[in-house]
mmCIF file of the N, C-alpha and C atoms, coordinates in Angstrom:
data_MODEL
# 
_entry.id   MODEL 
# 
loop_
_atom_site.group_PDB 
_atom_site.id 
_atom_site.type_symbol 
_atom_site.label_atom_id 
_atom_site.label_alt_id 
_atom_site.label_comp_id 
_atom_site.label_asym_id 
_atom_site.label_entity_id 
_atom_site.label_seq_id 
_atom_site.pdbx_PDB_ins_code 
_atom_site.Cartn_x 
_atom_site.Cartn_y 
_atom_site.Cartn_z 
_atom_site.occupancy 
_atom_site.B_iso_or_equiv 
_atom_site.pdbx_formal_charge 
_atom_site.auth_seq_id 
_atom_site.auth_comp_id 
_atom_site.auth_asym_id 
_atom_site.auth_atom_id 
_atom_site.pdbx_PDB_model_num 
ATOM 1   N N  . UNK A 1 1  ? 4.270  59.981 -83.009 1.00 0.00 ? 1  UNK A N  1 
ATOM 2   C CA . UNK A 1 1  ? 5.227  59.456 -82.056 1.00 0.00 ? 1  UNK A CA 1 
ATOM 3   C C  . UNK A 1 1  ? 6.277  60.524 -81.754 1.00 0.00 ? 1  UNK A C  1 
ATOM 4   N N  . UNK A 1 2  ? 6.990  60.822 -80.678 1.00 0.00 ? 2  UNK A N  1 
ATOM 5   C CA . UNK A 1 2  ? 7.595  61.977 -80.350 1.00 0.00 ? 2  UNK A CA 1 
ATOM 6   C C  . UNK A 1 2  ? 9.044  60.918 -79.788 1.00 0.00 ? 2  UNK A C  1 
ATOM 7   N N  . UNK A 1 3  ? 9.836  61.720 -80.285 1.00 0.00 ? 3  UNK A N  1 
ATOM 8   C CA . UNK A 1 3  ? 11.503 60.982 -80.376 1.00 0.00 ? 3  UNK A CA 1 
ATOM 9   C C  . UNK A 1 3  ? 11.747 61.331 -78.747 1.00 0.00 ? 3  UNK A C  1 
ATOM 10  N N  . UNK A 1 4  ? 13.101 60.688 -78.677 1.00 0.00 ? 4  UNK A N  1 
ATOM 11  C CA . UNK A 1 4  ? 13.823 60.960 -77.420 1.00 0.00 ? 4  UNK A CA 1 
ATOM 12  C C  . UNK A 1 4  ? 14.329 62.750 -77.180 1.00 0.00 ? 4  UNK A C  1 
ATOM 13  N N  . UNK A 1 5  ? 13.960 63.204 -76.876 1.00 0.00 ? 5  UNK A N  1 
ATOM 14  C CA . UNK A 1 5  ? 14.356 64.763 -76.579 1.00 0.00 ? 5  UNK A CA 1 
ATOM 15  C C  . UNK A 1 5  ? 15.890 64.659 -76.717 1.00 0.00 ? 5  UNK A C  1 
ATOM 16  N N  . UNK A 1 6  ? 16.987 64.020 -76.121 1.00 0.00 ? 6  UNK A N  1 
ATOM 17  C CA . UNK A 1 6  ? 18.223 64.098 -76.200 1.00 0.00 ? 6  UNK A CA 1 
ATOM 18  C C  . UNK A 1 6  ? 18.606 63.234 -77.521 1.00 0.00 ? 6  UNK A C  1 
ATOM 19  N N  . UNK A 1 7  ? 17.963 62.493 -78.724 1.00 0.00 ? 7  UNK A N  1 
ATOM 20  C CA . UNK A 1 7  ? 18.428 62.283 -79.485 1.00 0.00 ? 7  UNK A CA 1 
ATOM 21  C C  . UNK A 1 7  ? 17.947 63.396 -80.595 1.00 0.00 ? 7  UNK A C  1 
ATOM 22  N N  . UNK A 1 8  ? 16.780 64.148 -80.029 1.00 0.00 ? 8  UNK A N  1 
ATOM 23  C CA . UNK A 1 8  ? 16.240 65.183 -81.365 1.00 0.00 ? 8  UNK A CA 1 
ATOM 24  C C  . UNK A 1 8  ? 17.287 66.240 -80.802 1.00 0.00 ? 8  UNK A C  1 
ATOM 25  N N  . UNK A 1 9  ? 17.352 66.946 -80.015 1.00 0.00 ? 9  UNK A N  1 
ATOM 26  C CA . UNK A 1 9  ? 18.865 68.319 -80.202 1.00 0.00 ? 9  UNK A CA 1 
ATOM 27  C C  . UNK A 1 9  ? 20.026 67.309 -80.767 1.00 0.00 ? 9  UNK A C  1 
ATOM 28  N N  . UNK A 1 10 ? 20.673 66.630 -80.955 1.00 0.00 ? 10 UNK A N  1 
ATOM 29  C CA . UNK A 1 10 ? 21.239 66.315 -81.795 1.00 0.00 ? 10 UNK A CA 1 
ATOM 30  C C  . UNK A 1 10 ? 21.317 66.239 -83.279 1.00 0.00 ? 10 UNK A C  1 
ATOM 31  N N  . UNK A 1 11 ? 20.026 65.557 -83.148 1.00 0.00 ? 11 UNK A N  1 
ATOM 32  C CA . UNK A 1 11 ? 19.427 65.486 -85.162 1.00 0.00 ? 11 UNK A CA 1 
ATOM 33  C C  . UNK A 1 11 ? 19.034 67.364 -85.504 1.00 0.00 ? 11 UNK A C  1 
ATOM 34  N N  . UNK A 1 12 ? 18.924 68.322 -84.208 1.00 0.00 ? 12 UNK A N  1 
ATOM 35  C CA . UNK A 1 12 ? 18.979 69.105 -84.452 1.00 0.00 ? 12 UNK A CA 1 
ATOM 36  C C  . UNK A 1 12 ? 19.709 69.849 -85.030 1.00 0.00 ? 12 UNK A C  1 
ATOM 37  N N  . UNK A 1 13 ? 21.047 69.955 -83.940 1.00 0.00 ? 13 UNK A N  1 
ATOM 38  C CA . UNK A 1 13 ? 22.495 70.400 -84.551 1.00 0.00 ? 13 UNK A CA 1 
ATOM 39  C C  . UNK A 1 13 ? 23.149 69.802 -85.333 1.00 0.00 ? 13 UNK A C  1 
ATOM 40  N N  . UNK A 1 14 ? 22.900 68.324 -86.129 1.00 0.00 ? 14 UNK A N  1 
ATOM 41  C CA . UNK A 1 14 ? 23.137 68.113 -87.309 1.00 0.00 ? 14 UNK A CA 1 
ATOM 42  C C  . UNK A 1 14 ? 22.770 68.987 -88.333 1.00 0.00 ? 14 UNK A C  1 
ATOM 43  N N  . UNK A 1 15 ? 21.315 69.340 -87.999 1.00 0.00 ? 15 UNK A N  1 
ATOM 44  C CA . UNK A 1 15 ? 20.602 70.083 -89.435 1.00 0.00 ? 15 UNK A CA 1 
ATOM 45  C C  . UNK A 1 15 ? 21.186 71.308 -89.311 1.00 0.00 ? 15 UNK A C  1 
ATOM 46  N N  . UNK A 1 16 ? 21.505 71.703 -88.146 1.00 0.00 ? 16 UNK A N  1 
ATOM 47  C CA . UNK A 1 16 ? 21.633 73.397 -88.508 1.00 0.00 ? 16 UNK A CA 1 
ATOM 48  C C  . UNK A 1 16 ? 22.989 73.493 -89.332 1.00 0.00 ? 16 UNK A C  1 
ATOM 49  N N  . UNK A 1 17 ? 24.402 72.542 -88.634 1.00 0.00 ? 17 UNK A N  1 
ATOM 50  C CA . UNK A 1 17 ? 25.239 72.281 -88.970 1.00 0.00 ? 17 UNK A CA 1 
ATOM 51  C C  . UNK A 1 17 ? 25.014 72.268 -90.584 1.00 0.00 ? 17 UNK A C  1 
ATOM 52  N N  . UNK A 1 18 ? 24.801 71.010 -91.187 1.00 0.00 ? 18 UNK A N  1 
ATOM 53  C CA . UNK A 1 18 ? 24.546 71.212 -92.569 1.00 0.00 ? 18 UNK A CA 1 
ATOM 54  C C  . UNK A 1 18 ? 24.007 72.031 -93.664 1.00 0.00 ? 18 UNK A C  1 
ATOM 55  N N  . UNK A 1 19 ? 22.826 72.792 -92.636 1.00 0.00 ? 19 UNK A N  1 
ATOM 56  C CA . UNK A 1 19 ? 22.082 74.396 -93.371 1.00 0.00 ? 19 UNK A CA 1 
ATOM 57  C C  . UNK A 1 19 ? 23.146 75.300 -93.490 1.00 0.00 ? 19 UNK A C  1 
ATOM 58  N N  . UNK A 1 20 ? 24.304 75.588 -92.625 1.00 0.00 ? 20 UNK A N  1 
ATOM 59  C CA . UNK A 1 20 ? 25.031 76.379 -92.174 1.00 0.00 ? 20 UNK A CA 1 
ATOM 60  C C  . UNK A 1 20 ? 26.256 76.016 -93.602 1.00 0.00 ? 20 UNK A C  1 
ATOM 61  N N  . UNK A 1 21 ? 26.689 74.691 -93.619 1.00 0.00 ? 21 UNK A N  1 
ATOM 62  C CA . UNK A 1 21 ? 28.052 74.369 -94.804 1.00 0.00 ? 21 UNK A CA 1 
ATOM 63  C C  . UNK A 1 21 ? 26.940 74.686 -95.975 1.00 0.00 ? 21 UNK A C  1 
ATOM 64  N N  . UNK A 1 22 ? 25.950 74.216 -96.145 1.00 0.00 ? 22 UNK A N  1 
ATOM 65  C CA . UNK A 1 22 ? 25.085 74.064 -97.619 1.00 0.00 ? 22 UNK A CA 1 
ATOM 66  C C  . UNK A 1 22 ? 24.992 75.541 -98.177 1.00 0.00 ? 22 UNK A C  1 
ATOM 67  N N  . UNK A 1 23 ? 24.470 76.326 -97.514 1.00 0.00 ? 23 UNK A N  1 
ATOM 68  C CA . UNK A 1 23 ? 24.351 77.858 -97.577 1.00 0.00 ? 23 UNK A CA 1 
ATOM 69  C C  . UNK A 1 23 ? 25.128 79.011 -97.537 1.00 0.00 ? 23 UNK A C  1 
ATOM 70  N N  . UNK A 1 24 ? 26.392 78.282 -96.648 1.00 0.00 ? 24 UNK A N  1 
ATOM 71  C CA . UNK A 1 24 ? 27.676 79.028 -96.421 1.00 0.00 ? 24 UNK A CA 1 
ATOM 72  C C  . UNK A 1 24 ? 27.076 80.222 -95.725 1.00 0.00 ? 24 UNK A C  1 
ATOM 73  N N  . UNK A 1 25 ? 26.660 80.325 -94.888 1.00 0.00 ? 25 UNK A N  1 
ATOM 74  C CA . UNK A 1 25 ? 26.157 81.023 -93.445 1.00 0.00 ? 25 UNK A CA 1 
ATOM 75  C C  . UNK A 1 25 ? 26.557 81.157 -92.368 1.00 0.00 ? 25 UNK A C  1 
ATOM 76  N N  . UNK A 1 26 ? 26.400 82.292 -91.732 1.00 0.00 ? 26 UNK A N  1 
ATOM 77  C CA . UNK A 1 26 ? 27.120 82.073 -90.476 1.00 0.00 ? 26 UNK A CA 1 
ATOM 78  C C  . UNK A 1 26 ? 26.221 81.543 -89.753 1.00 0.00 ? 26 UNK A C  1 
ATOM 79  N N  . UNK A 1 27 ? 26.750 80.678 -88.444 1.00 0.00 ? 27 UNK A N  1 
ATOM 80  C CA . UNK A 1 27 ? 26.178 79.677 -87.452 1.00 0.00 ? 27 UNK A CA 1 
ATOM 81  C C  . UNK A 1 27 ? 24.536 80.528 -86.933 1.00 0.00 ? 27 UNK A C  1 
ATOM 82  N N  . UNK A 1 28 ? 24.415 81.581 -86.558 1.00 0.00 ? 28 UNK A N  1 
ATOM 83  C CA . UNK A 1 28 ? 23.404 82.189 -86.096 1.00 0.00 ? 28 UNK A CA 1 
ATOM 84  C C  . UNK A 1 28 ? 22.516 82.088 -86.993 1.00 0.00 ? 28 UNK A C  1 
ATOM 85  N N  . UNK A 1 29 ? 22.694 82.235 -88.221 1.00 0.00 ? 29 UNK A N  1 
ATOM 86  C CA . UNK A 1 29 ? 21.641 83.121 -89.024 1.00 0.00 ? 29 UNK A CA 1 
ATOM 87  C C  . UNK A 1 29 ? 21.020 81.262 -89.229 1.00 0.00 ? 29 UNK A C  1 
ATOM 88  N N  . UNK A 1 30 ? 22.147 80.256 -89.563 1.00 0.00 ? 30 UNK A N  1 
ATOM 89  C CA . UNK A 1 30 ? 21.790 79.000 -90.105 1.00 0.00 ? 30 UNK A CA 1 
ATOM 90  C C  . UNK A 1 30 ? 20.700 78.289 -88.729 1.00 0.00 ? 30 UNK A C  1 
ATOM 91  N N  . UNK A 1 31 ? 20.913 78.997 -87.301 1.00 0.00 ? 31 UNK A N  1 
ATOM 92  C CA . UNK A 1 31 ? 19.924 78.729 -86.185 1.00 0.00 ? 31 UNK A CA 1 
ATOM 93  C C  . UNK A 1 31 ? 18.831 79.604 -86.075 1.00 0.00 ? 31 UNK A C  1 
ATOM 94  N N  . UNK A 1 32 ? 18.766 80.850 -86.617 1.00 0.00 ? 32 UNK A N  1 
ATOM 95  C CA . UNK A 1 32 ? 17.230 81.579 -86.985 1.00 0.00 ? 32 UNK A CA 1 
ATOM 96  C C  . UNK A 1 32 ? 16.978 80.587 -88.297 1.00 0.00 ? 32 UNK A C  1 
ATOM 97  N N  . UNK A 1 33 ? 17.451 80.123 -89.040 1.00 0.00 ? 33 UNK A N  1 
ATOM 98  C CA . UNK A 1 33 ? 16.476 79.466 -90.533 1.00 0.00 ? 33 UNK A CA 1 
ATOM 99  C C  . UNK A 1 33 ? 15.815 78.135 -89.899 1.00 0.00 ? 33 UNK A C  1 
ATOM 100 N N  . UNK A 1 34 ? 16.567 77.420 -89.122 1.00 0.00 ? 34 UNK A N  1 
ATOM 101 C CA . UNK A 1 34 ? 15.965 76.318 -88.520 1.00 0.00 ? 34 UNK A CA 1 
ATOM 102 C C  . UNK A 1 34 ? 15.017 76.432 -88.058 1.00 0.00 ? 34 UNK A C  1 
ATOM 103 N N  . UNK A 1 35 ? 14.827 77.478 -86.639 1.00 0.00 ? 35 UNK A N  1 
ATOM 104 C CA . UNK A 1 35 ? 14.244 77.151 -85.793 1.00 0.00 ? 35 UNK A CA 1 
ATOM 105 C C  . UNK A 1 35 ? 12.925 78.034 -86.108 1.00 0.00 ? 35 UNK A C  1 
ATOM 106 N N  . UNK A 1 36 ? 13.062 78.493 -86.990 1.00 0.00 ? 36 UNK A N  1 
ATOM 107 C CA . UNK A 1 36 ? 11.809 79.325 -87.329 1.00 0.00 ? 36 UNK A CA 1 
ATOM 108 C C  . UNK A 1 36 ? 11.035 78.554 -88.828 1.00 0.00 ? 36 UNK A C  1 
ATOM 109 N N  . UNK A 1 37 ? 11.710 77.762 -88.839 1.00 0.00 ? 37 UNK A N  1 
ATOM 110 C CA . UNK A 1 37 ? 11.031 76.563 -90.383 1.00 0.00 ? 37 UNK A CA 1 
ATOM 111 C C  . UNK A 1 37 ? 9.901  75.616 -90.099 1.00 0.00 ? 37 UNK A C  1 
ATOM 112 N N  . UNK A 1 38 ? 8.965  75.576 -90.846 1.00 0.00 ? 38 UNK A N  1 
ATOM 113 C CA . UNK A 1 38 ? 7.736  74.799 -90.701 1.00 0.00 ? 38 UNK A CA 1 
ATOM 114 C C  . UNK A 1 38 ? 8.360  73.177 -90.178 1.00 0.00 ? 38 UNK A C  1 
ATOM 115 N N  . UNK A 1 39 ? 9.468  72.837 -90.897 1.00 0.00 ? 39 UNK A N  1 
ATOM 116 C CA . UNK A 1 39 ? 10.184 71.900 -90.349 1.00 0.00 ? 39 UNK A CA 1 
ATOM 117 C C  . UNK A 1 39 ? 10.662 71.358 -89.162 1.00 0.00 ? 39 UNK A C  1 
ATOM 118 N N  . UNK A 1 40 ? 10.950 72.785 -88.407 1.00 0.00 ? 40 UNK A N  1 
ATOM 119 C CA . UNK A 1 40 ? 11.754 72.513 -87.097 1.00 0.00 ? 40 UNK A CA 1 
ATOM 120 C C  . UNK A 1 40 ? 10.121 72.432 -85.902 1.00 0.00 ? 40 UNK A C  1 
ATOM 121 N N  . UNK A 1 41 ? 9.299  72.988 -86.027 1.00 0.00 ? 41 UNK A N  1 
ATOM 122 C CA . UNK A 1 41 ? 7.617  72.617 -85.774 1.00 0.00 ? 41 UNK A CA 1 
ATOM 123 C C  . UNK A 1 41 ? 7.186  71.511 -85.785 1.00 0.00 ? 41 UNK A C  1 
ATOM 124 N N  . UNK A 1 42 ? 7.152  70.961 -86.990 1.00 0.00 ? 42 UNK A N  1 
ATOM 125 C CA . UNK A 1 42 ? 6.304  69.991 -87.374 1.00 0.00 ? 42 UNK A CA 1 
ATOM 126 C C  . UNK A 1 42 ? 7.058  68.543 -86.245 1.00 0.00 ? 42 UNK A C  1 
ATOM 127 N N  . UNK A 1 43 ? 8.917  68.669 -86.332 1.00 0.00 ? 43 UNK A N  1 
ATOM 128 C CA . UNK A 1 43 ? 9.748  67.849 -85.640 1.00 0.00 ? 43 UNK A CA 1 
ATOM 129 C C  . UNK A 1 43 ? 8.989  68.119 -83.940 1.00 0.00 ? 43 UNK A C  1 
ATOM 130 N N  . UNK A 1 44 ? 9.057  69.019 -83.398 1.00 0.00 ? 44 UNK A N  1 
ATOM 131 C CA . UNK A 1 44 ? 9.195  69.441 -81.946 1.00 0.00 ? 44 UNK A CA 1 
ATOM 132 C C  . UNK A 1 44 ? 8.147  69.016 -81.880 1.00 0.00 ? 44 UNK A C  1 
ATOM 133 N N  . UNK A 1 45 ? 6.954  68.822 -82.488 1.00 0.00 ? 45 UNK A N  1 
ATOM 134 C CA . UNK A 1 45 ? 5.782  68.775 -82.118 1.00 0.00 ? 45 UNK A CA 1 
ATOM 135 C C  . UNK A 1 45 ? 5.080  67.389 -82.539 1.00 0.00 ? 45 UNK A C  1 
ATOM 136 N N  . UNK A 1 46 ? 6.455  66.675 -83.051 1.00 0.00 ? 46 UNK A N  1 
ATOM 137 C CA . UNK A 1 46 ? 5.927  65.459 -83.206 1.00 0.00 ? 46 UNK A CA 1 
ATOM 138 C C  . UNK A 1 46 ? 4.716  64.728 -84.379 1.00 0.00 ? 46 UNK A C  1 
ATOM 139 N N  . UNK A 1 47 ? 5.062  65.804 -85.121 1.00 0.00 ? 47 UNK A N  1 
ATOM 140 C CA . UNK A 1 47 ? 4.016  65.634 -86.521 1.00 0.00 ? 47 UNK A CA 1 
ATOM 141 C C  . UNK A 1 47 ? 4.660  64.490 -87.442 1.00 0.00 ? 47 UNK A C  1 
ATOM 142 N N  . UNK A 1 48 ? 4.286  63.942 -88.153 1.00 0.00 ? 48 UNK A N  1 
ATOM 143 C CA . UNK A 1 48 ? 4.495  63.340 -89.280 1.00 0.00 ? 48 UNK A CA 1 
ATOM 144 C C  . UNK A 1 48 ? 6.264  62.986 -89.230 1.00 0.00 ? 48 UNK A C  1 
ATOM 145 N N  . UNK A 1 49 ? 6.380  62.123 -87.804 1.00 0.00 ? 49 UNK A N  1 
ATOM 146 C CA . UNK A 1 49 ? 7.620  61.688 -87.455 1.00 0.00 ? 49 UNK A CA 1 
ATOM 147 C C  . UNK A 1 49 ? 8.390  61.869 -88.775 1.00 0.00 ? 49 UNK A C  1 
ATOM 148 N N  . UNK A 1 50 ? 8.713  63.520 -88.659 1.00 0.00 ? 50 UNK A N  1 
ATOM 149 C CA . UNK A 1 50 ? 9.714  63.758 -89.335 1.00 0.00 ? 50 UNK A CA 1 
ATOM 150 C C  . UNK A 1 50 ? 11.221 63.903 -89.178 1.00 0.00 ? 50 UNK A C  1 
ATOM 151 N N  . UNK A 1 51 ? 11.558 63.337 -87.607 1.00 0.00 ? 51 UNK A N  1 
ATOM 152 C CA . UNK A 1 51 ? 12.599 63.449 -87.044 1.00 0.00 ? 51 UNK A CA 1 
ATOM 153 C C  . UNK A 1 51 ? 13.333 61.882 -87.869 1.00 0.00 ? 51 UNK A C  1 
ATOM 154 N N  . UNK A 1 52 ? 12.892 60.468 -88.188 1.00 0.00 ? 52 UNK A N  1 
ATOM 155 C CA . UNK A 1 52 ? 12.969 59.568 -88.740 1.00 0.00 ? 52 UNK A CA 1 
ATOM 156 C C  . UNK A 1 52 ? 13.314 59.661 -90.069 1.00 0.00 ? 52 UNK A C  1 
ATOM 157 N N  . UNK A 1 53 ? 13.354 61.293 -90.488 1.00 0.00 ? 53 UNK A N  1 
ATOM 158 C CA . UNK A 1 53 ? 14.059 61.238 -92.141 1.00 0.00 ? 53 UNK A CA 1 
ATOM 159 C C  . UNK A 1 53 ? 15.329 61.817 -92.030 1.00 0.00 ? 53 UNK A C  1 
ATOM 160 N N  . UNK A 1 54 ? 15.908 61.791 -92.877 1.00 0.00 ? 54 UNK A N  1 
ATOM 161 C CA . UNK A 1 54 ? 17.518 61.819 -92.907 1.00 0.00 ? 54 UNK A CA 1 
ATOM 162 C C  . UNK A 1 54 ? 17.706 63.513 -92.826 1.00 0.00 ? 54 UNK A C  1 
ATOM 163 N N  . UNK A 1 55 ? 18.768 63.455 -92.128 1.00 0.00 ? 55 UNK A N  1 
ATOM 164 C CA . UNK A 1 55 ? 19.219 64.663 -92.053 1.00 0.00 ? 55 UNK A CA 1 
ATOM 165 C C  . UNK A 1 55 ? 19.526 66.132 -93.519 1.00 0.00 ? 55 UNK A C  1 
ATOM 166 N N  . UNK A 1 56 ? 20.297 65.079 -94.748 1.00 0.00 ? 56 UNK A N  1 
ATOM 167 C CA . UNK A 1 56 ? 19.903 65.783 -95.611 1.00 0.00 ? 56 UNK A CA 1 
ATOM 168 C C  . UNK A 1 56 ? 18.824 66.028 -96.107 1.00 0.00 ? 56 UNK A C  1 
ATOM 169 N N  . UNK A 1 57 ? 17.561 64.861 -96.030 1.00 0.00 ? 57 UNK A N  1 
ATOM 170 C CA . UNK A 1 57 ? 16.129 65.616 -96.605 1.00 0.00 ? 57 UNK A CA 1 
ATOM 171 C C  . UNK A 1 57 ? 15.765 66.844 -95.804 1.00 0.00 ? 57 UNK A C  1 
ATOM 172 N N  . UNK A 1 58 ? 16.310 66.687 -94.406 1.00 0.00 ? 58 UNK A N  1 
ATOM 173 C CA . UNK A 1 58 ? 15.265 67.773 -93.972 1.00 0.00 ? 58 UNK A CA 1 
ATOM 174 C C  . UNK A 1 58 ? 16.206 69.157 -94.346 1.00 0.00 ? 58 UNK A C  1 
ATOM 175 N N  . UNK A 1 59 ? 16.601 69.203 -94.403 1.00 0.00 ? 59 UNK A N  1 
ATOM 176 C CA . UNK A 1 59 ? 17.978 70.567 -95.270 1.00 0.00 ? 59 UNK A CA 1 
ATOM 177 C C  . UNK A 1 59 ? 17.370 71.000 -95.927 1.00 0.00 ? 59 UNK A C  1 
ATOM 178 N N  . UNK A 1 60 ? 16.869 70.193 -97.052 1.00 0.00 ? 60 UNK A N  1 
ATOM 179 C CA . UNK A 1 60 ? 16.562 70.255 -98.409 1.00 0.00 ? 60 UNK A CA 1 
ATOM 180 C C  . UNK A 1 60 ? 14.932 70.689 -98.094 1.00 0.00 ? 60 UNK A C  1 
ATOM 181 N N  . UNK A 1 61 ? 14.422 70.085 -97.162 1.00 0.00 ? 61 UNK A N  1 
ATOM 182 C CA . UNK A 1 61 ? 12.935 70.998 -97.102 1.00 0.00 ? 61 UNK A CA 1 
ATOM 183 C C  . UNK A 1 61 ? 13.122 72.640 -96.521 1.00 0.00 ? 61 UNK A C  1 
ATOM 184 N N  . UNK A 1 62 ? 14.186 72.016 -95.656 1.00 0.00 ? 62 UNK A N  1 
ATOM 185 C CA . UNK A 1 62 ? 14.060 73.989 -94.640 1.00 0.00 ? 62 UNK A CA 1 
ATOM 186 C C  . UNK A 1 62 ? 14.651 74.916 -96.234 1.00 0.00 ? 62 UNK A C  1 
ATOM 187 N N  . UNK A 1 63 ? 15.585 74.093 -97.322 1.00 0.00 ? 63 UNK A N  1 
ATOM 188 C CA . UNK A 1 63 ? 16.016 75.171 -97.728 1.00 0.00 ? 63 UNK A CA 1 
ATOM 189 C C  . UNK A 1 63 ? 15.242 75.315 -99.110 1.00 0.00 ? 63 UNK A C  1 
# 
């Protein structure tokens, strides 16, 4: 099942947001770890409606 496009960039910039405080990173580097994570894939592409898990699990997988 594939989410609302304008509610996933949100659940997006939640995650990066939180990769970014968790890691103490600067904003860029915490948007190359995202968007290059088996995680941020599996979401865009609608796999294993992983957009439906909480924002801290998916942290915790990218990290």
């Amino acid at each position: 099942m594939k989410a609302n496009k304008l509610l996933l960039r949100h659940k997006y910039l939640r995650i990066i947001e939180l990769l970014r405080e968790q890691k103490n990173i600067p904003y860029n580097e915490a948007l190359d770890i995202f968007y290059n994570s088996s995680t941020y894939k599996e979401m865009a592409n609608g796999i294993s409606d992983m957009h439906c898990r909480s924002d801290i699990y998916l942290v915790e997988e990218i990290v």
